[in-house]
C-alpha positions, 0 to 999 in steps of 0.5 A: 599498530599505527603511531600509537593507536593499533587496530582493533578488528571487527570481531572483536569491536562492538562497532561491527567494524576495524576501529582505531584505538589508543596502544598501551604506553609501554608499545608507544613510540617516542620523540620524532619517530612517534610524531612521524607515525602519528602523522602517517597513522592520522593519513592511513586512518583518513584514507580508510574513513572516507575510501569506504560507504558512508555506514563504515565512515560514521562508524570509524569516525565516531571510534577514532573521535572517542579516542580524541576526545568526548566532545569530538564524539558527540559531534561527530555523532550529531553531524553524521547520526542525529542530522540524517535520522529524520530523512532515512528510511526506517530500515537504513537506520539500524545500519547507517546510524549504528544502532542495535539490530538490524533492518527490518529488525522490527518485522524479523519475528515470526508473523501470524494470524491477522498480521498475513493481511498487512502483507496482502495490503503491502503487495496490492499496493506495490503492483498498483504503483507499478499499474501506474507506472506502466499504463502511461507508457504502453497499453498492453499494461490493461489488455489481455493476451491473444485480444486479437489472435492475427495481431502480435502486438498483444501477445506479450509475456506480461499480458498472461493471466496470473504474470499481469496481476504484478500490475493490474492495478484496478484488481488490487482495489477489489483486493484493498476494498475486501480486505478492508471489509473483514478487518474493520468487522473482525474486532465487532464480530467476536464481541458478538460472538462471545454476546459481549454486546456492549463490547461490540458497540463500543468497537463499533462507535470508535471505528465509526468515530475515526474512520473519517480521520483516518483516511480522509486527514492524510488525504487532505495533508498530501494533495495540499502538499501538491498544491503548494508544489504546484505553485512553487512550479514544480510541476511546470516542466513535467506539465510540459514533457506530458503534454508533449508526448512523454507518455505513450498511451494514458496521459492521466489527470495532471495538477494544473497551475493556476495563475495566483496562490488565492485562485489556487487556493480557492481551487483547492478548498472547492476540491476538499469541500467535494472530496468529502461529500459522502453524500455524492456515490459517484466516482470523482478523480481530481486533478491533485491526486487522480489516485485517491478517487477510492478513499470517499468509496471506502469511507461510504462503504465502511458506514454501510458495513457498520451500519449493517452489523448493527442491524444484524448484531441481534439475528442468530448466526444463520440469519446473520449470514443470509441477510449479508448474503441477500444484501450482497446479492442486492448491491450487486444487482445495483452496481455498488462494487465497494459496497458488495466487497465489504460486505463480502469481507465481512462475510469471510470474517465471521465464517473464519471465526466460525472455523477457527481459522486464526486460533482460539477465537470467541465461543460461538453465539447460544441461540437462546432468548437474550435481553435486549439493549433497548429500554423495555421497561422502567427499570433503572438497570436496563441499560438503553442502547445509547447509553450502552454505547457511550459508557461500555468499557473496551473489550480485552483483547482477543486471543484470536488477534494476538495469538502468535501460534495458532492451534487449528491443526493441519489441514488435510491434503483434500482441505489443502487442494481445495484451498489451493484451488481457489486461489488459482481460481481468485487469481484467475479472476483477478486477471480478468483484462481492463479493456476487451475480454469479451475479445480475450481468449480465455474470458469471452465466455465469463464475459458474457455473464457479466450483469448489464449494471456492471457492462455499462460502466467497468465491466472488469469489476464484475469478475475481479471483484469475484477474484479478489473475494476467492483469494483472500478467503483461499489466504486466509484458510491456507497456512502455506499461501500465508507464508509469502505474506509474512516476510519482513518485506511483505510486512515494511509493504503492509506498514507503509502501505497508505502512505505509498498509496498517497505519495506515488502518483505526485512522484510520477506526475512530477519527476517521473515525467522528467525522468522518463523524458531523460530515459527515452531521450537516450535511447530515441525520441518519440513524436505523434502523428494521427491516425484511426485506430483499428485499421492495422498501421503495419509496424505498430505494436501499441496503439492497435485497437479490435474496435475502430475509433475516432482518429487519435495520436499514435507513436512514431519513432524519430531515431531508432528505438525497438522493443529491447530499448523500449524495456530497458528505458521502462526499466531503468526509469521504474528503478529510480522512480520505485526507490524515491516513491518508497523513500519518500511514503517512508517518510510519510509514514512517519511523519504524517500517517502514524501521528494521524493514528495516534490524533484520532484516538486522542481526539476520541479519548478527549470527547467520549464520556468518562464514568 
């Protein structure tokens, strides 16, 4: 007991922790010895608070403000609880502001069905961060292992196949785009499949409808934030540190400044006005964001995959899926990389509903003689298909989506090995190398296959698309290789997933530059000197290249910093650069990306046809 207040311990206190309470009367002391341990007991109780993390001081502060007083309380609670709520991340604030549950309460429950692919989202978009991090600093993050077998200087453990897909970030976009392809066309397809035809053009119109919302106003929000930092100067320090030699082997498109806010601003416009041209096909990085190249691709590619399943929402099953095929098979002989993924992932969706992969699902389509959905005739109850579309009611929802149990039996052990097959194969594939696999051992042959329409741009695609299509299939078909994508982390990836998409590559540009300017300043400085690449500079483990080229910047070290430094430099800089970028897509997430959700269904819900 301490001068009238005696300890609770944590056991036995809702807080969680030791709190201080008032004693019963008849325990008190009295007179000038309670006045001394009253003032002893006010420093112990100091001590304690502020000699302990700051989730154990709000909790004691607020227990030891009850005991004073109700109004102290609520202080207390609005300094240390309410003013720091907007700016935690979403699993510190169970624990930091003593609420109920605890991080990552929200995704502790047992994930199924279609949830796994918001854990596949969630990984791919981890490594393309650190495919971004790491292809500015050392070029082995986009070659292979052994390119030049007389060479070590890429002959490093992360270059292996399968080791490297932890930052092959170009992979990870066929992953994005094929996953994108079978989410968007699930909800249509089993509509279809139940021959709930107004249903599926009622979930056809709605994505349609909010598809440009969805991806392109979180867009526009986060480079017009890169805009004003731009001219608040933020960037102008780290503009300096890259073009001086802070990024050893990509220096990648930089927001630049220009001299007032009204060229700027009329900069910025021009970009947004060219950004969601859908009718430009071509691939355009901009200097605010050079990340976000892929979303017109995705959105043009969604409008493909929508328009084909109404095309085809009439041709029997087996039609159906030649035709994809066919179409497939034709955007592949054009170049269209997004577009065969989305399509193949529709592919993979329908023939999981056809096996049941996730559960019970839609019975399957009767192939029999069905009234179509165009006026054929003048009577009044023939509904024409524009009609349908506005005014059909939204389907229930599918059991196959919710389903949290899922009652397809166990695979057998020869169904098993076959899955577990193709995803070693998918991920074999997906490693294919950025830069020379025609000289990597191990992909020299699959290069030589490689269409001509694909070897005039990215090569790599070609494989890596194939790569990405296997793996989600494999995932898809494989309860044991959903697991890893069911956990609490996996699903906090999946959910902050755009958001982290959209805030990485400020980050680096701007305080990653700083960041890493600091780090090497520690460890070594590095400076350039010119010389023509592919002529074997002993000693020089970056910048050898098979192929000679015109003469480029190589690094050179003044002070002493080997490879072991080099490491722990990348290291230490990632570590900082990882926790800000995830604090900060948090925040995104909440503030900017899920109220967009929410807007583009308000809008739709505004504007569409009440009967």
């Amino acid at each position: 007991m301490y001068g009238g207040y005696q300890r609770v311990p944590s056991g036995t206190s809702d807080c969680g922790t030791d709190v201080f309470l008032p004693s019963s009367p008849g325990r008190s002391s009295t007179g000038s010895e309670a006045s001394l341990n009253e003032k002893q007991s006010t420093a112990t109780t100091t001590a304690e608070l502020f000699g302990r993390s700051y989730a154990d001081v709000s909790v004691k502060l607020r227990a030891y403000a009850r005991s004073r007083g109700r109004w102290l309380y609520d202080v207390s609670r609005c300094v240390g609880g309410s003013a720091l709520a907007p700016i935690l991340p979403s699993f510190l604030r169970p624990r930091v502001l003593g609420e109920g549950g605890s991080a990552g309460s929200a995704t502790t429950h047992h994930v199924n069905g279609i949830a796994t692919l918001d854990g596949v989202r969630g990984y791919a978009c981890f490594f393309v961060f650190n495919f971004h991090f790491l292809f500015m600093y050392t070029l082995t993050s986009v070659r292979g292992f052994g390119v030049d077998p007389t060479n070590f200087s890429n002959r490093w453990i992360h270059q292996l196949p399968f080791i490297k897909l932890l930052y092959s970030g170009r992979s990870m976009v066929c992953v994005f785009f094929v996953l994108s392809g079978y989410v968007l066309s699930r909800k249509p397809l089993m509509a279809l499949r139940s021959q709930s035809y107004d249903s599926m053009l009622q979930a056809l119109s709605s994505s349609i409808f909010r598809r440009g919302i969805r991806l392109f106003l979180p867009t526009i929000f986060s480079t017009f934030l890169v805009m004003l930092a731009i001219q608040a100067g933020w960037f102008e320090w780290a503009t300096e540190i890259g073009n001086d030699g802070v990024t050893l082997a990509f220096l990648e498109h930089h927001p630049m400044t220009l001299e007032t806010w009204q060229d700027q601003m009329w900069d910025y416009l021009n970009f947004v006005r060219n950004y969601i041209d859908f009718t430009n096909w071509g691939e355009w990085y901009n200097l605010y964001d050079p990340h976000v190249w892929t979303i017109p691709l995705e959105y043009r590619a969604s409008m493909v995959l929508f328009l084909n399943l109404i095309c085809l929402s009439r041709a029997r099953t087996a039609w159906r899926l030649a035709l994809t095929v066919a179409f497939i098979i034709f955007c592949t002989r054009w170049g269209r990389f997004e577009v065969v993924l989305f399509l193949a992932g529709s592919l993979l969706a329908e023939l999981d509903l056809i096996t049941n992969t996730w559960g019970p699902a839609a019975p399957p389509v009767q192939h029999r003689r069905q009234p179509s959905l165009l006026p054929t005739s003048t009577n009044p109850t023939t509904p024409p298909l524009l009609t349908t579309i506005e005014t059909a009611a939204p389907p229930p929802p599918s059991p196959a989506v919710f389903c949290p149990h899922p009652t397809k039996p166990a695979h057998p052990l020869p169904l098993a090995f076959f899955h577990l097959t193709t995803f070693t194969a998918g991920l074999y594939l997906l490693s294919f190398p950025d830069e020379y696999g025609d000289y990597t051992p191990g992909y020299t042959y699959l290069s030589l296959h490689i269409p001509d329409i694909y070897r005039e741009s990215c090569p790599y695609r070609f494989w890596q698309s194939a790569g990405a299509i296997l793996t989600l299939h494999a995932i898809c078909n494989s309860r044991a290789l959903r697991r890893p994508f069911q956990t609490p982390v996996a699903q906090y990836l999946g959910k902050i997933s755009y958001a982290f998409y959209l805030v990485h590559g400020p980050v680096l540009h701007s305080l990653g530059f700083v960041v890493m300017r600091l780090v090497f300043g520690v460890a070594g400085r590095y400076g350039y000197e010119e010389v023509v690449v592919g002529q074997g500079v002993e000693g020089e483990d970056l910048f050898w290249d098979p192929v000679p080229r015109e003469p480029v910047l190589r690094v050179v070290e003044n002070g002493e910093m080997g490879n072991r430094r080099f490491v722990a430099c990348l290291a230490v800089g990632y570590v900082v650069l990882l926790a800000v970028s995830v604090w900060l897509a948090d925040l995104f997430w909440r503030m900017v990306d899920t109220p967009v959700v929410r807007l583009a269904r308000a809008v739709e819900n505004r504007v569409k046809r009440r009967d």
